[in-house]
C-alpha positions in Angstrom: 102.2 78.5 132.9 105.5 80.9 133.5 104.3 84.8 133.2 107.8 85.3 131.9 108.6 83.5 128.7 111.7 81.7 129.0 112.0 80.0 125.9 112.8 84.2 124.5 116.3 83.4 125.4 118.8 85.0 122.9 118.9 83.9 119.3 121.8 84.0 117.3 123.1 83.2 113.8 126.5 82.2 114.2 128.9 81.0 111.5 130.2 77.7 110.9 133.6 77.1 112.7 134.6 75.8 109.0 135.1 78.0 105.9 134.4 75.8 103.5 130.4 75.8 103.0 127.6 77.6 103.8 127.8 80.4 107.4 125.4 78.3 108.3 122.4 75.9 107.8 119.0 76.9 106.3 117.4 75.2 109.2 119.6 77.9 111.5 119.1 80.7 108.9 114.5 80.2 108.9 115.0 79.5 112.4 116.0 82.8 112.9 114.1 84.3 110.3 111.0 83.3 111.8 111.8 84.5 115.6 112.9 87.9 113.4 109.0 87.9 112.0 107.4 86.8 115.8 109.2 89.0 117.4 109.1 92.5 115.2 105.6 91.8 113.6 104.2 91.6 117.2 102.9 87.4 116.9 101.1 88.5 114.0 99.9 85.5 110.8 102.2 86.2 108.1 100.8 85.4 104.9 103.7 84.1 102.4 102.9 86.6 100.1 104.0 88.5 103.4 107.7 87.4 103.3 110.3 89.8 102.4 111.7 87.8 99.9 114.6 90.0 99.2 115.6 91.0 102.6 115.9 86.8 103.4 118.2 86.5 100.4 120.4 89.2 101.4 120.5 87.5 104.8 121.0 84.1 103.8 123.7 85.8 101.1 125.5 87.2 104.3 125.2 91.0 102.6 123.1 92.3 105.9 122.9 91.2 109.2 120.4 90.4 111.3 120.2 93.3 112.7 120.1 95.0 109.5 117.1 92.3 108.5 115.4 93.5 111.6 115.6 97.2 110.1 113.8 96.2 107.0 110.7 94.5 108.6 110.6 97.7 110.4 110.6 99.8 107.4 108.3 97.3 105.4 104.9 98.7 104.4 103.8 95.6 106.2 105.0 96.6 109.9 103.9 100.6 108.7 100.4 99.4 107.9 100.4 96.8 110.8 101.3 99.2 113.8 101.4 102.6 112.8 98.7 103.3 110.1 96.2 102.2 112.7 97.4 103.4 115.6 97.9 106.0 118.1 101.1 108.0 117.9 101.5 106.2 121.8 100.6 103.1 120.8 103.4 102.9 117.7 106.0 103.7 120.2 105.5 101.2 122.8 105.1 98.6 120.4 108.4 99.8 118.9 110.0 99.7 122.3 108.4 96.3 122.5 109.6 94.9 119.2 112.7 96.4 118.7 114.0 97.0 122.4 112.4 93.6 124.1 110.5 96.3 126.9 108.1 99.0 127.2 108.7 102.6 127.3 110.6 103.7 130.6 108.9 107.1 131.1 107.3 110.2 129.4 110.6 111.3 128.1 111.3 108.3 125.8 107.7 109.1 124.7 108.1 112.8 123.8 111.3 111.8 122.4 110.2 110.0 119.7 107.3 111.9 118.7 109.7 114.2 118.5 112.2 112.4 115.8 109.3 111.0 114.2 107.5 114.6 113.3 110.9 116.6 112.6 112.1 113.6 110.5 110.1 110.8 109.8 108.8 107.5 110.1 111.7 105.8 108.7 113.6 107.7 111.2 112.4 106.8 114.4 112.3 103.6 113.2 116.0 103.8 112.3 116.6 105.5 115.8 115.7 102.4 117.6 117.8 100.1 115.9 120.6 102.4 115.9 120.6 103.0 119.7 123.1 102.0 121.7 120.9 99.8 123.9 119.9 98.0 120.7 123.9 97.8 120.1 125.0 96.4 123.6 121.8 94.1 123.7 121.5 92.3 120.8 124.4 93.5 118.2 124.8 92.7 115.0 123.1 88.8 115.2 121.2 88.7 117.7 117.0 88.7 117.2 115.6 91.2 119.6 114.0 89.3 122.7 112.0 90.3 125.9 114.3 91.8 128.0 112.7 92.7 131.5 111.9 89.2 132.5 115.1 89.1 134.4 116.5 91.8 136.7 119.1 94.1 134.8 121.1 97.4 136.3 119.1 100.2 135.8 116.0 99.2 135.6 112.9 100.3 137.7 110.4 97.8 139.6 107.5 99.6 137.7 109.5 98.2 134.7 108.1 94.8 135.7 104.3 95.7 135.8 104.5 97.7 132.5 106.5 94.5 131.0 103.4 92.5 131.9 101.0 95.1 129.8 102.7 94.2 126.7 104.3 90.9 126.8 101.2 88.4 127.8 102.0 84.9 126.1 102.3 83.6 123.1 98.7 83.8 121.8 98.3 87.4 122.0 99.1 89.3 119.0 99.8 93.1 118.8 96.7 94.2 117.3 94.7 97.2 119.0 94.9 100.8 118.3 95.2 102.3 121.6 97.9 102.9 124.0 98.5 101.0 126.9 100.7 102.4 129.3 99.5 105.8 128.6 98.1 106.5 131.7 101.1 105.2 133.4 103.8 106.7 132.0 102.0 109.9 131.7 101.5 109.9 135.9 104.8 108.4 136.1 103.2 105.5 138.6 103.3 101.3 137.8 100.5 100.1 135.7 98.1 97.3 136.9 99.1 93.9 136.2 95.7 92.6 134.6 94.7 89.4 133.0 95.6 88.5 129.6 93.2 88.5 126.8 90.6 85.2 126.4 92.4 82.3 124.7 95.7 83.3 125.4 96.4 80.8 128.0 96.9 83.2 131.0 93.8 84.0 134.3 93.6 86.7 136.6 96.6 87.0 138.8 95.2 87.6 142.4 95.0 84.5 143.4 97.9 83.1 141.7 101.4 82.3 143.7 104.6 83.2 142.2 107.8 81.6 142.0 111.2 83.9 142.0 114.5 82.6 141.0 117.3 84.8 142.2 120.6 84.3 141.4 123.8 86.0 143.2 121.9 87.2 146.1 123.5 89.4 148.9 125.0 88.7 152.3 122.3 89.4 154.5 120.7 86.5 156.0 117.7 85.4 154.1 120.3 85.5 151.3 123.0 83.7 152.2 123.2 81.1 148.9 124.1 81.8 145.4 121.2 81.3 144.0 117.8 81.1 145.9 114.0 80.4 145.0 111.1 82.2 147.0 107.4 81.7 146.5 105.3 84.5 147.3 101.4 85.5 146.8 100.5 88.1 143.7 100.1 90.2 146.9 103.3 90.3 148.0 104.9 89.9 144.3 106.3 93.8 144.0 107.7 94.2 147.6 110.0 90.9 147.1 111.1 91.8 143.8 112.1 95.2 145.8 113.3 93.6 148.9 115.4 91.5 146.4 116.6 94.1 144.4 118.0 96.3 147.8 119.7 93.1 149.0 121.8 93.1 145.6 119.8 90.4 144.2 119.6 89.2 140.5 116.1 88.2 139.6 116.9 85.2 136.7 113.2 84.6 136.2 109.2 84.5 137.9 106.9 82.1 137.1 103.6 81.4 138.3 103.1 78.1 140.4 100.5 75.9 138.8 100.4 73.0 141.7 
């Protein structure tokens, strides 16, 4: 089973070349509606009566985009009651980070940031300060659904940003319930969090014994990485100083996955 979910590759509505007819097909439009739902609401069962009707008319009426239809599940009294009536302040913002960034927190900072927004201003505010970023901007736009983003190597990011991406993204039958903070400890000493085994019936086993396949694309010069794109299979033992060795040879990690045979 891959630890990193490739089918969360980017999901976009895109007009119809033509101009006569709908943008685009219903099938497209619930399509990306739902992934919206998944992806925001944390895997959660959503009821009908759950649907916002309203905000999927305006969508399908092209009067928001999806971006702007990811802004109102986020201000729904649904997600409120889902993830921040029940919650720690610390647990609320990594799952925003989660839902609305694709990753978890990157330090203490980000933290104290938006408990900052959130008590000077409000909820709808921090919410709003997500979406409005300028990492929300340059990664998903205007039509794009939010996706898990630190399943591949990207410029700036940490290695710890691996391990901490494994505490809140672990397979598709593991919802976002639970009112305490994960990566609190982490964050807080500014050290990687432990990469632990998923919760029952989601699929996923411990990982010590596991092997791990990396997929690396536009790898360096140096010897060992002499081709355009390379795969390496290490131990779980071994996992984090690859992904580093990888990264200081100018690497591009496309994707790990665990090897079942």
């Amino acid at each position: 089973m891959s630890l990193w979910v490739e089918t969360n590759a980017p999901l976009e509505l895109r007009s119809n070349a033509s101009e006569e007819g709908p943008k685009f097909s219903e099938d497209d439009l619930q399509t990306v509606i739902r992934a919206v739902y998944k992806q925001v609401l944390g895997n959660a069962h959503l009821l009908e009566g759950d649907r916002l009707d309203d905000a999927e008319s305006m969508l399908r009426n092209g009067d928001i985009t999806v971006k702007e239809f990811v802004r109102k599940v986020g201000q729904s009294a649904l997600y409120q009651s889902q993830f921040f009536d029940n919650s720690s302040q610390y647990r609320f913002i990594e799952l925003n980070c989660k839902h609305f960034l694709g990753r978890a927190p990157k330090d203490q900072v980000e933290i104290a940031r938006h408990v900052l927004i959130y008590n000077e201003e409000g909820y709808a505010a921090d919410i709003d300060s997500y979406i409005d970023s300028d990492e929300y901007n340059e990664s998903f736009g205007e039509n794009i659904v939010p996706y898990p983003r630190n399943t591949v190597s990207q410029a700036g990011s940490k290695n710890v940003d691996f391990n901490r991406a494994f505490s809140l993204f672990r397979g598709e039958a593991t919802s976002d319930s639970g009112q305490s903070a994960r990566l609190i400890s982490s964050l807080g000493a500014n050290t990687s969090s432990k990469i632990t085994p998923a919760a029952k019936g989601s699929g996923n086993v411990g990982n010590t014994g596991k092997r791990f396949r990396i997929a690396v694309a536009k790898a360096g010069s140096g010897a060992n990485y002499r081709r355009s794109n390379s795969t390496y299979e290490v131990g779980y033992s071994q996992l984090t100083q690859k992904i580093q060795n990888i990264h200081k040879l100018g690497g591009k990690i496309v994707s790990i996955t665990e090897v079942t045979q």
